[in-house]
C-alpha positions in Angstrom: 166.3 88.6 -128.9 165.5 85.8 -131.2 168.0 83.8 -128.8 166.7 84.4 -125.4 162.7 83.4 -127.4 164.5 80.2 -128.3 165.8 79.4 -124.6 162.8 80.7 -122.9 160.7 78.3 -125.3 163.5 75.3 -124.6 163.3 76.2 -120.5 159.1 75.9 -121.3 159.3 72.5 -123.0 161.2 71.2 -120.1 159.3 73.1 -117.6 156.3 71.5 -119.0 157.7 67.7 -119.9 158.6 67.9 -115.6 155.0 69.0 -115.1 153.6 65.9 -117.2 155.7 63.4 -115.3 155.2 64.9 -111.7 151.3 64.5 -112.7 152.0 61.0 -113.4 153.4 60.5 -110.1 150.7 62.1 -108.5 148.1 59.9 -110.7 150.3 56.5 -108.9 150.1 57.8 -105.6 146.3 58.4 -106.2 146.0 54.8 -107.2 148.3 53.2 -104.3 146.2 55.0 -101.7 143.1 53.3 -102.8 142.2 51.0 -99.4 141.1 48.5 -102.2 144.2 45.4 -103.0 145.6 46.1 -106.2 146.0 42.9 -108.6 149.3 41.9 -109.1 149.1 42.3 -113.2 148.2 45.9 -112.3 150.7 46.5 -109.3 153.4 45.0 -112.2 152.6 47.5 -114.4 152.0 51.3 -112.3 155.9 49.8 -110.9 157.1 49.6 -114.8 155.2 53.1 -115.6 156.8 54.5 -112.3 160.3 53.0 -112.9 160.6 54.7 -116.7 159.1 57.6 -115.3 161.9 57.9 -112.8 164.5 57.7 -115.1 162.9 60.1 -117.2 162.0 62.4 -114.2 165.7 62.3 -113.4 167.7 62.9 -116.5 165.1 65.9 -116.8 165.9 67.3 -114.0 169.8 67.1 -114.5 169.2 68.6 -117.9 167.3 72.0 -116.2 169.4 72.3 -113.3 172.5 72.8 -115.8 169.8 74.7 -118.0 169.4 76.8 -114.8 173.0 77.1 -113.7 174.2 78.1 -117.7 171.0 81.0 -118.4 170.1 81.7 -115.4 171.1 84.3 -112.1 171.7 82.7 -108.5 168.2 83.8 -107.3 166.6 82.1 -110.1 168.4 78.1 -110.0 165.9 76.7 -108.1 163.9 73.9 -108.4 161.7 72.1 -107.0 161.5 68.0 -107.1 159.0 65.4 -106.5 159.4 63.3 -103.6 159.5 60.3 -104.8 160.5 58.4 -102.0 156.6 58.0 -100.8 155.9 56.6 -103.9 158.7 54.2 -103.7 157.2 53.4 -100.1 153.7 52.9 -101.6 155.0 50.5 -103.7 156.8 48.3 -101.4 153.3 48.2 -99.2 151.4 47.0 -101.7 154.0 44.9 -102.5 154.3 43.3 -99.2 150.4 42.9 -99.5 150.6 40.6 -102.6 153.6 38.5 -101.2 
């Protein structure tokens, strides 16, 4: 029992730490949709916070898919991802704005 309180609260942590980064995503997006030009200092630095987020977002997810895949059944291995490849569009446009 004391085993499956310790992988439920592991499965929460990294539940959660996904959560945290997806809102950061979200928080970008909300930013890059703005109709207002973004200065370049600021564009520089949500491309920084989105580029460590990625790589965060992505060795995260590698670690709870094999979390899934060791405790889990079948039905319950799914998960769902941010799609970041708007965000990487978003990006580029107001990248292209600047240049």
């Amino acid at each position: 029992m004391a085993s499956e309180n310790k992988i439920q609260e592991y499965q929460n942590s990294l539940e959660e730490e996904k959560l945290m980064i997806e809102t950061h995503f979200v928080n970008i997006e909300r930013i890059l949709r703005e109709p207002e030009p973004i200065e370049q200092e600021k564009l520089v630095a949500l491309m920084n916070n989105y580029n460590t987020l990625n790589i965060q977002y992505n060795q995260l997810c590698s670690d709870l898919i094999k979390f899934y895949q060791i405790f889990k059944d079948k039905e319950e291995q799914e998960i769902r991802l941010y799609k970041t490849d708007e965000l990487v569009d978003l990006l580029q446009k107001k990248i292209d704005q600047i240049g």
